[in-house]
C-alpha positions in Angstrom: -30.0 -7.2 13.3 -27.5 -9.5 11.7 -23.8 -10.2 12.9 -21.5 -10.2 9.8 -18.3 -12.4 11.0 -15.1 -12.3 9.3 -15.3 -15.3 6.7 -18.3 -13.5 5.2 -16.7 -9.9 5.8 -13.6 -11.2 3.4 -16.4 -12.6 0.8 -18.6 -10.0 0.7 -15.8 -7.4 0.0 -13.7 -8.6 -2.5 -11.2 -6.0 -3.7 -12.4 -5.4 -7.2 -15.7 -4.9 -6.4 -14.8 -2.7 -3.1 -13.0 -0.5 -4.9 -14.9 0.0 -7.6 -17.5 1.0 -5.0 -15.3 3.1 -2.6 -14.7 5.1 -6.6 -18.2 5.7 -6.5 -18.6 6.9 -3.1 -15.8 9.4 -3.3 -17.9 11.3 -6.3 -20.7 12.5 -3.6 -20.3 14.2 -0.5 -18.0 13.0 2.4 -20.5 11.9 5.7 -20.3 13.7 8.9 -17.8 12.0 10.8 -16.5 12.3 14.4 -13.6 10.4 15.8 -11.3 9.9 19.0 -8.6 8.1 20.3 -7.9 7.0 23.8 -4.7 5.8 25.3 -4.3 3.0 27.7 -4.8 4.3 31.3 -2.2 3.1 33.1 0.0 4.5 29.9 1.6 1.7 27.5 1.5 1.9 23.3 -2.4 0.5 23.6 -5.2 2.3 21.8 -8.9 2.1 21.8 -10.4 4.0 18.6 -14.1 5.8 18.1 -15.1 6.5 14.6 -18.2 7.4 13.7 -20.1 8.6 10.4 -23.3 9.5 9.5 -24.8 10.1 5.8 -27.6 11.5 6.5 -31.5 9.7 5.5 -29.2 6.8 4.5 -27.0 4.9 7.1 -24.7 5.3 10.2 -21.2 3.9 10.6 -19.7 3.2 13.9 -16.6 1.3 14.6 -15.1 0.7 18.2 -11.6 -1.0 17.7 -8.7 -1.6 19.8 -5.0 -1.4 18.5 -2.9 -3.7 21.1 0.2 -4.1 19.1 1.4 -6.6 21.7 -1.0 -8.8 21.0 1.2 -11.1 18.5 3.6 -11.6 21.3 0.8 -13.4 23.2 0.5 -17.3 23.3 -1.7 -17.7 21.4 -1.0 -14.9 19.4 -4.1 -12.8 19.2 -4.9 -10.3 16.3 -3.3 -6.8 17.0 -6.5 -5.1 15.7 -9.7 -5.8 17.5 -13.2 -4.8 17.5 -16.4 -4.1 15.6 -18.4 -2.1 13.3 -21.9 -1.1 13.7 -24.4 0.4 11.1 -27.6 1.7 11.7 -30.4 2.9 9.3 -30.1 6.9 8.6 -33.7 7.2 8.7 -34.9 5.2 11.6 -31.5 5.5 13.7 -33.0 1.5 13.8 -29.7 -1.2 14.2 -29.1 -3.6 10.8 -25.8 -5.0 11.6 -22.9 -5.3 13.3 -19.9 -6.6 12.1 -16.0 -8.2 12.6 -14.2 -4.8 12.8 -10.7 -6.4 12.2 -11.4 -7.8 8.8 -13.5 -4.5 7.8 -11.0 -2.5 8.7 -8.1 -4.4 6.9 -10.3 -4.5 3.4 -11.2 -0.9 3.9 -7.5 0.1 4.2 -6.3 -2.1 1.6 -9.1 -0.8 -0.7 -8.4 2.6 0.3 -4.7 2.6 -0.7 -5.6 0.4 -4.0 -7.9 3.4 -5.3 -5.3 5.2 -4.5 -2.8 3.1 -6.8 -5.4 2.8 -9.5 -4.7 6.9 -10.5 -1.0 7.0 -9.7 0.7 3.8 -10.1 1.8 3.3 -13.8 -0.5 0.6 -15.6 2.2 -1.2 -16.6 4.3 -1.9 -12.9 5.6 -5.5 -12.5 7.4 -5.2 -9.2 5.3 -4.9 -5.1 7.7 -4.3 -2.4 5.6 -4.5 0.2 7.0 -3.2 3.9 5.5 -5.2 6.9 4.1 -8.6 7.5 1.7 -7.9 9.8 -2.6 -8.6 9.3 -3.1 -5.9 7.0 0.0 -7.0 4.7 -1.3 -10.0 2.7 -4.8 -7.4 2.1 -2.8 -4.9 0.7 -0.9 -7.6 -2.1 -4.4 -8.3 -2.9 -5.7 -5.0 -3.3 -3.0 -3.8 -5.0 -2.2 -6.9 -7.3 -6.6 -6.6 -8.2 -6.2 -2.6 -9.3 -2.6 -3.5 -11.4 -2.9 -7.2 -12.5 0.2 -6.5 -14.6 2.3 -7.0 -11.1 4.8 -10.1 -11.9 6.7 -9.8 -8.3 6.0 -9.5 -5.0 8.6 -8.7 -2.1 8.3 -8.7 1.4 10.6 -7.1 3.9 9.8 -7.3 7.9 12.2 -6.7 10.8 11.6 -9.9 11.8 12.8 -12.0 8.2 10.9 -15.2 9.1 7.9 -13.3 9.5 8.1 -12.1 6.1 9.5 -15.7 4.9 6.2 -17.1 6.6 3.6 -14.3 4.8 5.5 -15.1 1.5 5.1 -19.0 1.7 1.3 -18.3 2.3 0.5 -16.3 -0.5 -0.3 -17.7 -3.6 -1.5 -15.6 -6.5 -1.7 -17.5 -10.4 1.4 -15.7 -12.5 2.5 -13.7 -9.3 6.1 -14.4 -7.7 5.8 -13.7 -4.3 9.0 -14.3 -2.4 11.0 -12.5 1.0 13.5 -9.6 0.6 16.5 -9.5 3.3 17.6 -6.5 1.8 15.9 -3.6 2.1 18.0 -0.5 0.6 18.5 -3.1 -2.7 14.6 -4.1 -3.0 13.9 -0.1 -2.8 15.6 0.8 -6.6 13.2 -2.4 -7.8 10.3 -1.6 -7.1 7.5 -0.2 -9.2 5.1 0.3 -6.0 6.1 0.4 -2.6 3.6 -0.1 0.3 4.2 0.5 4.0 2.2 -1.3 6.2 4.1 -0.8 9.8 4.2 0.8 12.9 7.7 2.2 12.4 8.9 5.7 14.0 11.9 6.1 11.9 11.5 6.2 7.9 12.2 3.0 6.0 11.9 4.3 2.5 14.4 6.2 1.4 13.9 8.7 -1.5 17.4 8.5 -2.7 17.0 5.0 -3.4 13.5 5.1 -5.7 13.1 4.1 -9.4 11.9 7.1 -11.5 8.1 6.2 -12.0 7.6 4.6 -8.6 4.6 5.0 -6.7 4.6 5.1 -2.9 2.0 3.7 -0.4 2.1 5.2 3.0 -0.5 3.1 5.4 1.2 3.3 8.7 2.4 6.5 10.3 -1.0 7.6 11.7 0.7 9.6 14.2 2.8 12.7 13.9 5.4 10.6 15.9 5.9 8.1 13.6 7.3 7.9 10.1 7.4 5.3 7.6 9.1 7.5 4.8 12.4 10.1 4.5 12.1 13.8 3.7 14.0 13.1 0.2 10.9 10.8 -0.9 8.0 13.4 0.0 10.3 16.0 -1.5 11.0 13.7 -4.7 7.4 12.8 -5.2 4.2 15.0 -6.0 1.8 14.0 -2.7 -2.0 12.7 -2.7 -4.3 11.9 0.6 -7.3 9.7 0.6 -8.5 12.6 2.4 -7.5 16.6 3.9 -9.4 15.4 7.0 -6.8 14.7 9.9 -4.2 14.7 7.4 -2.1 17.0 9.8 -1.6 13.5 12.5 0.3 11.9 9.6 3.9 11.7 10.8 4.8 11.3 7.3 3.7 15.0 6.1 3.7 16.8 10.1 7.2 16.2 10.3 8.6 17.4 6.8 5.9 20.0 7.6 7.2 21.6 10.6 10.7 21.5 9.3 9.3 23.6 6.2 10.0 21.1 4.0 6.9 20.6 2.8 3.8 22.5 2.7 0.1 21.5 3.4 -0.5 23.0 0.0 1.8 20.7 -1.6 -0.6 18.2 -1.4 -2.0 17.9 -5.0 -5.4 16.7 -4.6 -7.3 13.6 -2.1 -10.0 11.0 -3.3 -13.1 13.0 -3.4 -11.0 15.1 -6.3 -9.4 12.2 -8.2 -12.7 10.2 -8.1 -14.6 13.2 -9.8 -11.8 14.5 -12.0 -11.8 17.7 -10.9 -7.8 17.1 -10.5 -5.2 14.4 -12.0 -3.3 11.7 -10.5 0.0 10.5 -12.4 1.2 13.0 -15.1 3.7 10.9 -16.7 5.5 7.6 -16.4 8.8 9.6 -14.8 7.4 11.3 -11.5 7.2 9.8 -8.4 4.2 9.5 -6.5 3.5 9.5 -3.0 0.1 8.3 -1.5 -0.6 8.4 2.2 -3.2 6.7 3.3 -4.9 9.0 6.1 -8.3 6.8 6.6 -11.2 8.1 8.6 -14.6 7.5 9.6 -16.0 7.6 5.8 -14.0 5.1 4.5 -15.6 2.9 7.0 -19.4 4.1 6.3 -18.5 3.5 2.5 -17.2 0.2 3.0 -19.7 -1.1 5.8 -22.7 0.5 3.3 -21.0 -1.8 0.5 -21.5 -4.7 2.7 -24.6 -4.2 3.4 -25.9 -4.5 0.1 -24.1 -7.5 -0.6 -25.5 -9.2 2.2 -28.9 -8.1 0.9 -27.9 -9.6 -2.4 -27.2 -13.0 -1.2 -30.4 -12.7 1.1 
């Protein structure tokens, strides 16, 4: 069995090629999966997650991670996201390799969401606003900048301003301005594409405030307590999933959902659908279009299965 650590996690998966394959996956059948969540004993905002997958004669996916979010207040700071991922053979039930959860799960997600982008943002967006300067932030400027190379600007609002004035400094991407925003409610009516990336219980994007043609990324908000976007912007926008499964934990759509704002048949298609065509992503270059990024236990299986084969490639 071979350990996979994250170096060779961020090289095998580059983002065109992980997307491209995560495209493919989504025109089969969705793996059995299984998940759960377990909260810190003694109570607190940790999280240890379980997700498991199986596609069956062909591999096995399990990834045991831990969300500490006070982990970057340590000294040293430690990454907020933890753990690893597994795979096994589907056949044999035989372990082939284990690998850095953290980075896998940060180039799943950012994958995820750039597939995602690659049926509903227009072709021709120039301006990122991305929300967040946590891990997973610089991934998704990658992701999404590799789907829409035609992205000119990058802006980066945090709470914390010199934690999106650091993340900025540290990108570099040839022909790409990449630069903080202090203002919020003004970088909202810029932006082409708008991806949240953020633990946030109160909504951040406002609907009033979007462009006609934007396209919204909703990463965070994974449970029906949080929120990363208003009720005016799910209302404004025709709504996509990666996936139906454990849509109905998304803060985001539970909570316009329960206020009957919004209905789970509002949601116009997930990845599975896109990916084979049996439904349509943007319409035209006026609507607004909301993606929220659910994950699950497949998207890992996909992405660990890509990995494998590249490391049998370079082998």
């Amino acid at each position: 069995m071979k350990f996979v650590d994250a170096d060779m996690v961020h090289h095998l998966l580059d983002y065109p090629g992980l997307v491209e394959a995560l495209r493919i996956a989504h025109k089969g059948a969705s793996p059995k999966s299984d998940a759960s969540v377990m909260d810190e004993p003694v109570g607190g905002d940790n999280k240890f997650v379980s997700l498991v997958a199986w596609a069956a004669q062909e591999v096995i996916a399990v990834k045991l991670v831990g969300v500490f979010p006070s982990n970057l207040a340590l000294e040293p700071p430690q990454p907020s996201v933890q753990g690893l991922v597994a795979v096994f053979d589907g056949k044999t039930g035989a372990p082939v390799l284990a690998a850095d959860g953290a980075a896998l799960t940060f180039r799943k997600t950012a994958a995820d969401s750039a597939l995602g982008a690659s049926f509903l943002a227009r072709e021709d967006v120039e301006v990122l606003l991305v929300i967040g300067a946590g891990g997973l932030a610089p991934h998704v400027i990658l992701a999404h900048t590799s789907v829409r190379p035609s992205i000119k600007r990058v802006l980066i609002w945090n709470r914390t301003p010199a934690r999106a004035e650091a993340l900025a400094r540290e990108m570099q991407i040839a022909g790409v301005s990449i630069s903080a925003a202090h203002d919020l409610e003004a970088a909202l009516p810029e932006a082409d594409v708008i991806s949240c990336v953020t633990m946030s219980t109160a909504p951040l994007v406002k609907g009033a405030l979007l462009k006609k043609g934007a396209h919204v990324d909703l990463i965070g908000a994974y449970l029906p307590t949080m929120r990363e976007a208003d009720d005016e912007t799910i209302q404004r926008g025709r709504v996509f999933v990666d996936t139906r499964a454990g849509m109905e934990g998304a803060g985001d759509l539970f909570q316009p959902v329960e206020r009957g704002l919004f209905a789970w048949t509002d949601i116009q298609a997930d990845h599975f659908e896109l990916c084979t065509g049996t439904k349509t992503g943007r319409k035209d270059r006026s609507e607004i279009t909301v993606f929220k990024n659910v994950g699950g236990g497949h998207l890992d299986l996909f992405t660990a299965r890509h990995l494998r084969d590249g490391l049998q490639q370079v082998a």
